[in-house]
C-alpha positions in Angstrom: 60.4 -128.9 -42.7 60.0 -125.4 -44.3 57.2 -125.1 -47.1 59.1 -122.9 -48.9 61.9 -125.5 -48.9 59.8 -128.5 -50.1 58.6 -126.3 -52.7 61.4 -125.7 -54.3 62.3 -128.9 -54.4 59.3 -130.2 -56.3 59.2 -127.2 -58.4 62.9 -128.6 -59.4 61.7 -132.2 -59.8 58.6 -131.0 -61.5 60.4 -129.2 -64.5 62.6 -131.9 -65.1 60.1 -134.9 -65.3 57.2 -133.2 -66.9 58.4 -130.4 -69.1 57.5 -127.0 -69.2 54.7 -125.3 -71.4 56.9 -123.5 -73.6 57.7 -126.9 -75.0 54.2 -127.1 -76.8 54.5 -126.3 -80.6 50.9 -124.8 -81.4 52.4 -125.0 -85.1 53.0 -129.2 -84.9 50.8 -131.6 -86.9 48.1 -132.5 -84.6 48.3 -135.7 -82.4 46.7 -138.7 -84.4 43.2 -139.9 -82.9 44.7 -143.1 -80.7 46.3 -140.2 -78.3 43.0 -139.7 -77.3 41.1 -142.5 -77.7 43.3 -144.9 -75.7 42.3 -145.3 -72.1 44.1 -143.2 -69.6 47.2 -145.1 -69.5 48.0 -145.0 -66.0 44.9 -144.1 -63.3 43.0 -144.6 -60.1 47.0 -144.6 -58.8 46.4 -145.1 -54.4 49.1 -145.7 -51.5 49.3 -149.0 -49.6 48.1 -147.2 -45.5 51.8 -148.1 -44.9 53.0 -145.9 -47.6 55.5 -148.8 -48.4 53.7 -149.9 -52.0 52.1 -148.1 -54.7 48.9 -149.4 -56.7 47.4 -148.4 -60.1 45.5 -149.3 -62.9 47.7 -149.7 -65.8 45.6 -149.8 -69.3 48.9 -149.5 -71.4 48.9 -152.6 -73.1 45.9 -155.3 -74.2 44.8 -156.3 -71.2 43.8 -154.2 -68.2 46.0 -154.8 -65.5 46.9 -153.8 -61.8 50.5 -153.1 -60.7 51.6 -153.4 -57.6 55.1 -151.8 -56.8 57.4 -151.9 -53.9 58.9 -148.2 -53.2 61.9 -149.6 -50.8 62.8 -152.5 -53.7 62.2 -149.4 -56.5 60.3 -152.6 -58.8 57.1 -154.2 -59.5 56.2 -156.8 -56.4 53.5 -158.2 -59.1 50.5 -157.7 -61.4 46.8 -158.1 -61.4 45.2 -159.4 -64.9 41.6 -158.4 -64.8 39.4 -160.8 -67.1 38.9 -159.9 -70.5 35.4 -160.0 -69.8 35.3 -157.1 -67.0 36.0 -153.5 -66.9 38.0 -151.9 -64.1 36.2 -149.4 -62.5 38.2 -148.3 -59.4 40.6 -149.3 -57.4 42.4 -148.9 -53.3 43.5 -150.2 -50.3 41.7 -151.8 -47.8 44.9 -152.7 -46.1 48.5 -153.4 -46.7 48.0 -156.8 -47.8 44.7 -156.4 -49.6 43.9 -154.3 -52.4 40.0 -153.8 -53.5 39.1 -153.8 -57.5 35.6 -152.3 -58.5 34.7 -154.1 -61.6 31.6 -154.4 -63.7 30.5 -156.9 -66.9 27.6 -156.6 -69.3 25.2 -159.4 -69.0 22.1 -160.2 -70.9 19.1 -161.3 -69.1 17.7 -165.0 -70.7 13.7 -163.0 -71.5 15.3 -160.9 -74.3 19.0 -159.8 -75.9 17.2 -155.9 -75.9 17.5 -156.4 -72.0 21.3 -155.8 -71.0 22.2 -155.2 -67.7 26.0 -153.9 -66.1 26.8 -155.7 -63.2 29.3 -154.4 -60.6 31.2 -156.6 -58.0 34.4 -156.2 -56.1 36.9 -158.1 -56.2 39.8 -158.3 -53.0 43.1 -159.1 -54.5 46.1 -161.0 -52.0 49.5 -158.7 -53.1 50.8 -162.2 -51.5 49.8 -165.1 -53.2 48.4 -162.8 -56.0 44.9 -163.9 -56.2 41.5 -162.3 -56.4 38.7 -163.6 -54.7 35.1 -162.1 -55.7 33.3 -160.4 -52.7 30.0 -161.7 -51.2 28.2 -162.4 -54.8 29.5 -165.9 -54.6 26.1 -168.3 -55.6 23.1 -167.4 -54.0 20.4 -165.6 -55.3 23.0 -162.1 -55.1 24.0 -162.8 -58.1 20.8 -161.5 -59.5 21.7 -158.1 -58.3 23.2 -155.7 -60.8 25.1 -153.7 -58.0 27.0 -153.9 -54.2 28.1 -151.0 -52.5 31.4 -151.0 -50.5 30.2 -149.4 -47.6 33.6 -149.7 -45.3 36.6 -150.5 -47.3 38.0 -151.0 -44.2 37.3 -151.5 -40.6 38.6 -151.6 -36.8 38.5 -155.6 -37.9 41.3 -157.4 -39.8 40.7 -158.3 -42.9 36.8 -157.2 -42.9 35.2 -154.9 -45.3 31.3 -153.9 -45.0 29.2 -153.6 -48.1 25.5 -153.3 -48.9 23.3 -155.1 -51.8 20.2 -156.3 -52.0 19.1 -159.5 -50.6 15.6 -161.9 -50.9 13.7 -162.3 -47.8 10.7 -164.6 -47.4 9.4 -162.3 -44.7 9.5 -159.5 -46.8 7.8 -160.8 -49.7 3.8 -160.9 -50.0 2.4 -162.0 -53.0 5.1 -162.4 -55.9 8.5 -163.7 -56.0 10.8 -161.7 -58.9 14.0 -160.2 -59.0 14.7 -156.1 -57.7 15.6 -155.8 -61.4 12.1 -156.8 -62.5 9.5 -157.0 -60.1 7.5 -154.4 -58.0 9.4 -153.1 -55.0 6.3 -153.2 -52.8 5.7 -157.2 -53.3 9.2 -158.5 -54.8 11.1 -159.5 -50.9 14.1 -157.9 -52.0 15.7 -155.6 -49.4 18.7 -153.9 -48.3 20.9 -155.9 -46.0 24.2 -154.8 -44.8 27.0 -157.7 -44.6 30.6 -158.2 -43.4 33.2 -160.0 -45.8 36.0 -161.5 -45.1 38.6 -160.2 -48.2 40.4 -163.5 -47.7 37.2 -166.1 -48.4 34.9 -163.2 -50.3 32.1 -164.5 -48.0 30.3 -162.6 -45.9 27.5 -162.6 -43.6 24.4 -160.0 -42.9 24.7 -158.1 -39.8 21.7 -155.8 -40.5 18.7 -155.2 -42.7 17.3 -152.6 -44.2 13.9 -152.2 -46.3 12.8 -152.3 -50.1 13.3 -148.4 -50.1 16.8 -148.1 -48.2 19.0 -146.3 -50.2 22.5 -145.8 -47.9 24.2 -146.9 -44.7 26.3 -145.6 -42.2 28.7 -147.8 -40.4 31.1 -146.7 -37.3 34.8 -147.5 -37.5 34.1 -151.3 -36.6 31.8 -151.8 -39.1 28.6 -151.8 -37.2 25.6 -150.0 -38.8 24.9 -146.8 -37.0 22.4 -145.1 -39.2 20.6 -145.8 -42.8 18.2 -143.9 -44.9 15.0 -144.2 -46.7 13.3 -143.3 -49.8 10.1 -143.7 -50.8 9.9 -142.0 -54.7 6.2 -142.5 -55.0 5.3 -139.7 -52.3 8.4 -138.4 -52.3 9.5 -139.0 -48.8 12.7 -139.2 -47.5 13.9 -140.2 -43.9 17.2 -141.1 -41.9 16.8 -143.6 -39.2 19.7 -144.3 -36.1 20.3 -147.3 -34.8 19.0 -147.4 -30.9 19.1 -150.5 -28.5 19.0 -153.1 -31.2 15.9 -151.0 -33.6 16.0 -148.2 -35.5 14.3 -144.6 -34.8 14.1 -141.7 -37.1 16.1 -138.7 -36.4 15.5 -137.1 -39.8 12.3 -136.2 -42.0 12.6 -134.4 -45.3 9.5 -134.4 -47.9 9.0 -132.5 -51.4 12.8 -131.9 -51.5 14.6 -135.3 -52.9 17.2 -137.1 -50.4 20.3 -136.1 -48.8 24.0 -138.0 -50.0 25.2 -139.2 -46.7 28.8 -139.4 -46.3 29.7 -140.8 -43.0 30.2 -139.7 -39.5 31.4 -136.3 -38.2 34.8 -136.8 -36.5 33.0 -137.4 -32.7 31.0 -139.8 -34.5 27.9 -138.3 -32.9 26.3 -137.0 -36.3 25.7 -137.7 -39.7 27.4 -135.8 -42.4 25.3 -135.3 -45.8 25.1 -133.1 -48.3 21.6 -132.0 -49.8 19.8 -128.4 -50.5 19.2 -125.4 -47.8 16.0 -123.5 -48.4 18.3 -121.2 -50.8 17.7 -124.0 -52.8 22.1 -124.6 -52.8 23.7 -127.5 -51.7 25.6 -127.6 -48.1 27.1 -130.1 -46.0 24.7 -131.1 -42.7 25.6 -132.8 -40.0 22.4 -134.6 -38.8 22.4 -135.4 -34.9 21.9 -139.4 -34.4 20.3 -138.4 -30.9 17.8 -137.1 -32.9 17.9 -133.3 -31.8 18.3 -131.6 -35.5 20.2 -130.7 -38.3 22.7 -128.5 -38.2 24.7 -126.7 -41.3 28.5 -127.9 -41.5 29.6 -125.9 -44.3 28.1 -123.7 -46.9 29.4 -121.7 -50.0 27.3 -118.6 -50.3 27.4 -118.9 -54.4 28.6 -122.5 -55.0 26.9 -125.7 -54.2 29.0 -128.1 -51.6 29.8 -131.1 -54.8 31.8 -133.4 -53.0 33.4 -134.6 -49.6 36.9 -135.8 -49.4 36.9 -137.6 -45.7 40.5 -138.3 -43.6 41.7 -142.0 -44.7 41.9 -142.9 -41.3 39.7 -141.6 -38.8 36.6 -141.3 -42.2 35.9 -137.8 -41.0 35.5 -134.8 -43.1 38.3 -132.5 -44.0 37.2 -130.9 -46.8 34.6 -130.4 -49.8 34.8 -129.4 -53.3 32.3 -126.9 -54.4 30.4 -126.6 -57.7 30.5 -123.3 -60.1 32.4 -123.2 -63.1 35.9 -123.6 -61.7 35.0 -125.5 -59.2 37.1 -124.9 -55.8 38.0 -126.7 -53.0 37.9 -125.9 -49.1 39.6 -127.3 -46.4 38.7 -127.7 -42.4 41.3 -129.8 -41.6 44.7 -127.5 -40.6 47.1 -130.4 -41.3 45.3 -131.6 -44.8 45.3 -128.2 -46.0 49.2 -127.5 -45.0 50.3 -130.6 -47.0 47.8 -130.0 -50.4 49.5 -126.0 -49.9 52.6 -127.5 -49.7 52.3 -129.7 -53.0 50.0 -126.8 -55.0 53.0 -124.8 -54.5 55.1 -126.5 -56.9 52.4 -126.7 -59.4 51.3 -123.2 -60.5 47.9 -123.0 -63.0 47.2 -126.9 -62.4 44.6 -128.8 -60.0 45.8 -130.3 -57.9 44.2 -133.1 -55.5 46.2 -134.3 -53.0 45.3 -137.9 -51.8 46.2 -141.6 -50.6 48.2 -140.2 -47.5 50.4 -142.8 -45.8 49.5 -142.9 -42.0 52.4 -141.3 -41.1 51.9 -138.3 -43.2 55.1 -138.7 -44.8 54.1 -139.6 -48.4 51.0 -139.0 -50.0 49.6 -139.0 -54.0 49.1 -136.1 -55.9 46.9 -136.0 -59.1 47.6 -133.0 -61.6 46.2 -131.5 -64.0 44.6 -128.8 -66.1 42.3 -128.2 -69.1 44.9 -128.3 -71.4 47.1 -131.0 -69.3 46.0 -134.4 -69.2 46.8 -135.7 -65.5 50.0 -136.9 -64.4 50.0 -138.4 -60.8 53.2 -137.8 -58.2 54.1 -139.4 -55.5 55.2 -136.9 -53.3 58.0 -137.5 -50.2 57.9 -135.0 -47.4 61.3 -136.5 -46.3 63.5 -136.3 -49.4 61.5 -133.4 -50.9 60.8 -135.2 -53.9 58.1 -135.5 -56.4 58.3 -138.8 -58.5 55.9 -138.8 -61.7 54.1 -142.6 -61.3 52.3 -142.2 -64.6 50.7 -140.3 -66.9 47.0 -140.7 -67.8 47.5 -140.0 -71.6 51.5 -140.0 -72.5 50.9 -139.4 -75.6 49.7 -135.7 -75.7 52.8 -134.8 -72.8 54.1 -131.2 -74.3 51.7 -131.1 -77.2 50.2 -127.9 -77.9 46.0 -128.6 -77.0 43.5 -126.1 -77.1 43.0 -123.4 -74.5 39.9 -123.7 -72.4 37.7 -121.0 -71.2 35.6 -120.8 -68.4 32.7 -118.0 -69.3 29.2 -117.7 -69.3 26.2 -116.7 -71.8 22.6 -115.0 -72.3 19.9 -117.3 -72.6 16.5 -115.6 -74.0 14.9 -115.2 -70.4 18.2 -113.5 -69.2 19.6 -116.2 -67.5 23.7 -116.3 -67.2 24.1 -119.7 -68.5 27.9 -121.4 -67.6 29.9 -122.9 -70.6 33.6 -124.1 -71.4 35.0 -122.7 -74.7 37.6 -124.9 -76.2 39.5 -123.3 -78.5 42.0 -124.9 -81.6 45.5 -124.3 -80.3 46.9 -121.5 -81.5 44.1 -119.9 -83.4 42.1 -116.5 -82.7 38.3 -116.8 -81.9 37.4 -115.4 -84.9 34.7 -117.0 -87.5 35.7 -121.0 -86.4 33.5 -124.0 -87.5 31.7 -124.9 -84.1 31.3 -127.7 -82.6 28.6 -128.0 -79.8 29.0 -130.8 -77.1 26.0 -130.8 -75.0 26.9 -132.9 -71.5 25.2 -136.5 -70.9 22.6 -136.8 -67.8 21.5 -134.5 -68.1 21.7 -133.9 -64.1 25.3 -133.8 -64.6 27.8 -131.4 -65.7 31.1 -131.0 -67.6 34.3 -130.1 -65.6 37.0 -127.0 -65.6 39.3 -129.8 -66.9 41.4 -132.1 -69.5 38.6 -133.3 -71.6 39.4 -135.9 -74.4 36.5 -135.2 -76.3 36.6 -131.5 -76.7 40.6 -131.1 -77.0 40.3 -133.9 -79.8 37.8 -131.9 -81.4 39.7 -128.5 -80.6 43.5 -130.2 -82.5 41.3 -130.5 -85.7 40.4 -127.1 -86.1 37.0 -126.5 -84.2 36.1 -124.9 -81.3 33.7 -126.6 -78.8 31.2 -125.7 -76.7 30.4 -127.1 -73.7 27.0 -125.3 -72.4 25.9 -126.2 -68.7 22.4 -125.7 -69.6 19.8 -125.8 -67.0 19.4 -129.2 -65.6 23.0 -129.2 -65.0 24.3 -129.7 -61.3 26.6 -127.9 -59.5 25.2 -124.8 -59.8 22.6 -124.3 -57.5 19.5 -127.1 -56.8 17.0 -124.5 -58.5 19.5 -124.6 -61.7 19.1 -128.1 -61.4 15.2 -128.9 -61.0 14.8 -126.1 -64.0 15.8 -129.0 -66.3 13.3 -131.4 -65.2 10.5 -132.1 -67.7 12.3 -129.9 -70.1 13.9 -132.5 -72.6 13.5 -130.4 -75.8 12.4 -127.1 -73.7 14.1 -124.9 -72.1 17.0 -127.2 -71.5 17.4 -127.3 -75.5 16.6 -123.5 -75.6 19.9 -123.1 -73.7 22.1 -125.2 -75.9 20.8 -123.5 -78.9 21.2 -119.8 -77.0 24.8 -120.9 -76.8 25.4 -121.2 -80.0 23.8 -118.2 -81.2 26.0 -116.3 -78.5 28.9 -117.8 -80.5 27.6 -116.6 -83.6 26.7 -112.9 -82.5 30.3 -112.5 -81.1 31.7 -114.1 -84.6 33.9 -116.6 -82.6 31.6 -119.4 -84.4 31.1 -119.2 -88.7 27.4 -119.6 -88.8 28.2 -121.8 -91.7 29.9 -124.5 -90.2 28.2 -125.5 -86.6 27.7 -128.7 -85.8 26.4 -130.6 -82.4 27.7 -133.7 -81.3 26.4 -135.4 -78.0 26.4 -138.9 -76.1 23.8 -140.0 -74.1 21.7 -137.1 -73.2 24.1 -135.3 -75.2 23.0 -137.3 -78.0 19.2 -136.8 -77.3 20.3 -133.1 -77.4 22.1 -133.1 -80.9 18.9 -135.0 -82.6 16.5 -132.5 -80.7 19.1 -129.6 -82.3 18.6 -131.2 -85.7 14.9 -131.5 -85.8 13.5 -128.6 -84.2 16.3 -126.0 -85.1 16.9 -127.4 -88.6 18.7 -123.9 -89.5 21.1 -123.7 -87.0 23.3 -127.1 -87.7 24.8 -128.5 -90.8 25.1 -132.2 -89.5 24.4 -133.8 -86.1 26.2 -137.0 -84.0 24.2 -139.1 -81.3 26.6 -141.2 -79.9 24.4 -143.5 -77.5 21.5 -141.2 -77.4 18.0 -141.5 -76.8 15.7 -140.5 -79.7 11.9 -141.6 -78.1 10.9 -140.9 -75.2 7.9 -142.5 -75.0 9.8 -146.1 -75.9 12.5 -145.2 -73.5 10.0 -144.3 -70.2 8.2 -148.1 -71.4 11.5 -149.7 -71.8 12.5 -148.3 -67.9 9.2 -149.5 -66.7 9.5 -153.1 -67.7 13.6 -153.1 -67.2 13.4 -151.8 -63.5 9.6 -152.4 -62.5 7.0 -150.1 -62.1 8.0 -149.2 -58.5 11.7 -148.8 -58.9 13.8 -145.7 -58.4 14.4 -145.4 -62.2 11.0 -145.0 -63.3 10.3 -142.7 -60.6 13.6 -140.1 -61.6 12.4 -140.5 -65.4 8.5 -139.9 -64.6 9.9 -136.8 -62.8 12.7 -135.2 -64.9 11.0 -136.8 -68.3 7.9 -136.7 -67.5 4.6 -139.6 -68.6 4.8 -141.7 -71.9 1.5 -140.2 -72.5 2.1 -136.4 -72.3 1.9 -134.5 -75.4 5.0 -132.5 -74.9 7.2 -135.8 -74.6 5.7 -137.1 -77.6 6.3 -134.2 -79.8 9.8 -133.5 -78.4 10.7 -137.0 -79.6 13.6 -136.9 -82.4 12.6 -139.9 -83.6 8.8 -139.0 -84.3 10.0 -136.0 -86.0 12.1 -136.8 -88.5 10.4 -135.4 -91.1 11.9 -131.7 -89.4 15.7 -133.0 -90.2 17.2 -131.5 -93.3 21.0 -132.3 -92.3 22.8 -135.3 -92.2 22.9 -137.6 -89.3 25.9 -140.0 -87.7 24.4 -142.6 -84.9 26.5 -145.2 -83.0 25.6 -146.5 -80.3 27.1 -149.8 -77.8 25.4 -152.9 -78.5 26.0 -153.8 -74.6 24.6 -150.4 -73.9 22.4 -151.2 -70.5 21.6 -147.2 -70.1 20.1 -146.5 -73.0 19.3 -149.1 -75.4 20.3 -149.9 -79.4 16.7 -149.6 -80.4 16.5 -146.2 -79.3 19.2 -145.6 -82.4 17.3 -148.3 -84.5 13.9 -146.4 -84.4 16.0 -143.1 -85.0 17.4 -144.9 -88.0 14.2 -146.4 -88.9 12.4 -142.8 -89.3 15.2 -141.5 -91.0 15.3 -144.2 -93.4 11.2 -144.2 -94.3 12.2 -140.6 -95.2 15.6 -141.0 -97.4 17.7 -138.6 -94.8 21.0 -139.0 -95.5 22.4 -140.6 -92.2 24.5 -143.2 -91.6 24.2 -145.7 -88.0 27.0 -147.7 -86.6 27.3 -150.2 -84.6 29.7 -150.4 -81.5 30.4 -154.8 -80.9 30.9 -155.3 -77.4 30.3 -151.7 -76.2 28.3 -150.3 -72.9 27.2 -146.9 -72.2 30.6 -145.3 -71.5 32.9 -146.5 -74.2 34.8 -148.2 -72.0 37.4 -149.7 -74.6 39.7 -148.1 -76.0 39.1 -149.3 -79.8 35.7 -148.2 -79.5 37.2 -144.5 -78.5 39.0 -144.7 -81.7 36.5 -145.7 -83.9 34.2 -143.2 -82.3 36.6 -140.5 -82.9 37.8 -141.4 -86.2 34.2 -141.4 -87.2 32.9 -138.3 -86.3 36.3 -136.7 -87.4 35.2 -138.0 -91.0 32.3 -136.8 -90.6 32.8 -133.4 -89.2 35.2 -132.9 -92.0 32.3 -134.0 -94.9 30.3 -131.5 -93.5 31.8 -128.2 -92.3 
């Protein structure tokens, strides 16, 4: 089959189906709010290993569901409800009968409604007699444990899957019987235990054990554990242990520098692949001998941290990473891999494009595209016919509407540092003296993507630009970019932010008049820190979910997680102690007295990140001082806004607001 031949093809099929972008009317009234605020209508789309039935989640109606469809019969085989109760996280194949669902639900522990917890579980649904059957949390004292990780969605075993959770042991414990959630790891019994479930019962039984500080496994293609690694936060130790005759020896030590992101096996199974910093201080993918005779480097960008590893569906070995940097790009090492994605990207000028979900025989596979003024639309691509076939589209609503262009570019921060950012600009506007939005990123070790973002292009079809600065902290740019952030909430991470805007304002894109920052999470600590301690920069702020006291937030990890637990350590090190001076002062909430401009908060009752209070104490000081703010409460919403009416009363808010105020 010529390349050039198939790539016609699709490039035929592609016009057809999805339109062309000189369809887009930059001049049309704006989309209303639901366009963006629904859930992605169709997502998480994977291929049955056969390549005989398609899966995806399909959010286009009430209820979350799952649809299963047969390609030979061209029609649905049958549907999936998931309970109103849960959110669908993920979804995929373990094999051609059994399809896994990643789910979580917001519980409330019994000591106190502040204490809300999300719990994840998997559940294995039969595509034959349509049922769901929960994996391994079944009774037991599991189901105190707020998280299992699918370790082998498959294995060498019928109908056998591998995950990890954390499990009591009376050997373990020494003086105190709690839960992981709320005890002391050193006392508390609860350790890491590797099981095998059977998708057909959902029960399972341990094959191996881990510690209280074992933070991943490795398993071999039939399921048996191979390596695991360890963490110990307190002295910052990190180690990688093989299994050896029946014990485990380590074959990897790695102190002061955080742990490594395993990510399986190399494809002659003799080594561990992980990714983690070289003494550049950049991310690179290691393969870590299980013999125990070193670590050796795999891959490495000489600019761009290794992000992400995308491992062969069959054989679990890598064939390729994506890389951080602004634009994030991708590299292949596997010859075949890289021949089909070419193959598919060929047909799909100025998109991303990830090719996935390959059939074993090579002859179909998925393709998700997009752009940062396309939302995704997901293919199914047939090497035999030549054909593209859209399966869905993540928001259908905005096909052919003219969104805002994005732009990839960098700025000045005071010490001279080139700081990344996305520009987001109204759709067929000139940057010339626009009201501003800034939309600092949530983390804050995380980072915004080169790609369809609801939240800015929302923003961008009524009128403002947006600004998306990776300010130091952010990953994907280099581990010394990261660890710059840490103990700078309100420091040099804020400086950035703020830089950004000023940069905006000294090239006249932004009206210095009309700048406003709007954040979630971190990115709503951010947008109260702009407020208070740069009261002349912004005319009105929006915490969505944010924290606002540090101080209460470090105490409220510390007796949510336990004073041992991996959560307290990362906020003692990136936040810093409840007691420090800085923390204290660079508190939104304990200097209210700074704001001058009004305030919108909402914030998820069922948040289990960041709690409600920390917007009820933010409301608190800014009612003792008559601000003008106003605080809403989200009913039956977690940290993510995971449902769609939440979306839209989110957006409809702050459009309302923005619109008051600049």
């Amino acid at each position: 089959m010529a390349p050039d031949r198939l790539s016609k093809a699709l490039r035929i099929v592609v016009l057809a189906l999805a339109g062309t972008d000189a369809a887009a009317d930059a001049s049309a009234a704006p989309p209303p709010a639901e366009a963006f605020a629904t859930l992605p209508h169709t997502s998480d789309a994977d291929l049955s290993p056969n390549g005989q039935l398609l899966a995806w989640a399909d959010r286009s109606g009430s209820q979350e569901r799952v649809v299963i469809f047969d390609l030979a019969a061209s029609r649905t085989k049958l549907q999936f409800a998931i309970d109103t109760t849960m959110k669908l996280r993920d979804l995929s194949w373990s094999d051609n009968e059994t399809v896994l669902l990643d789910v979580s639900l917001t519980m409330t522990k019994a000591s106190g409604a502040q204490r809300r917890f999300e719990f994840f579980r998997t559940l294995a649904g039969d595509i034959n007699s349509g049922k769901t059957k929960m994996l391994l949390m079944a009774g037991g004292l599991r189901g105190l444990v707020a998280g299992a990780e699918l370790v082998a969605r498959r294995t060498t075993k019928p109908k056998k899957v591998v995950m990890a959770t954390w499990d009591w042991s009376s050997i373990a414990v020494r003086r105190e019987i709690g839960t992981f959630l709320a005890g002391y790891r050193g006392d508390s019994g609860w350790v890491s235990t590797l099981f095998e479930i059977d998708t057909r019962t959902g029960e399972g039984k341990a094959i191996d054990q881990g510690t209280k500080f074992t933070q991943e496994w490795i398993v071999d293609a039939d399921g048996r554990a191979v390596a695991r690694s360890e963490w110990k936060p307190r002295f910052a130790e990190y180690q990688i242990l093989a299994k050896r005759n029946g014990g485990w020896k380590a074959i990897y030590d790695r102190k002061r520098s955080g742990p490594l992101a395993l990510h399986g096996l190399t494809a002659d199974a003799t080594a561990v692949v992980a990714t983690g910093a070289n003494e550049a201080a950049r991310s690179v993918l290691w393969a870590i001998a299980l013999d125990g005779s070193g670590a050796r480097v795999l891959f490495e960008d000489p600019i761009h941290d290794v992000a992400w590893v995308v491992h062969d569906r069959f054989t679990n070995a890598p064939i390729g990473v994506w890389l951080g940097g602004p634009e994030q790009g991708f590299r292949w090492f596997d010859k075949e891999a890289q021949a089909r994605f070419e193959r598919v990207a060929r047909a799909f000028k100025n998109r991303s494009v990830h090719v996935y979900g390959r059939s074993q025989d090579g002859k179909r596979v998925l393709a998700r595209v997009d752009s940062p003024s396309h939302p995704a639309i997901y293919y199914l691509v047939d090497f035999t016919t030549h054909n593209a076939d859209i399966v869905g589209h993540e928001y259908p609503a905005l096909t052919d509407v003219a969104l805002g262009e994005v732009r990839s570019m960098t700025f000045k921060a005071r010490d001279g540092t080139a700081i990344p950012a996305y520009l987001t600009l109204p759709p067929g506007t000139s940057p010339k003296s626009l009201p501003l939005v800034v939309l600092p990123h949530g983390g804050p070790e995380s980072r915004d993507n080169y790609a369809f973002d609801w939240w800015a292009q929302f923003l961008a079809t009524r009128g403002y630009a947006v600004l998306q600065p990776q300010f130091r902290g952010s990953i994907g740019f280099g581990d010394a970019f990261r660890l710059a952030g840490r103990r700078q909430w309100g420091g040099l991470m804020q400086d950035d932010v703020t830089d950004g805007v000023r940069a905006m304002i000294e090239e006249q894109i932004a009206d210095a008049r009309r700048v406003c920052i709007v954040g979630a999470s971190y990115g709503g600590y951010a947008a109260l820190a702009g407020a208070a301690f740069t009261p002349e920069l912004y005319k009105c702020a929006v915490s969505v979910n944010g924290v606002s006291d540090l101080p209460e937030m470090l105490e409220g990890v510390r007796a949510r997680s336990g004073a041992e637990s991996d959560p307290v350590a990362y906020w003692r090190d990136t936040v810093g102690s409840a007691f420090d001076k800085n923390v204290i002062e660079r508190s939104p909430a304990r200097a209210a007295d700074r704001i001058q401009v009004p305030i919108l908060l909402m914030h998820g009752m069922d948040d289990s990140v960041v709690p409600i209070a920390q917007s009820e104490a933010m409301a608190r000081a800014l009612g003792k001082l008559n601000r003008k703010f106003s605080f809403i409460r989200l009913s039956g919403e977690d940290h993510w806004l995971s449902r769609g009416e939440t979306r839209l009363k989110v957006l409809t808010e702050i459009e309302k607001f923005l619109a008051e105020n600049l």
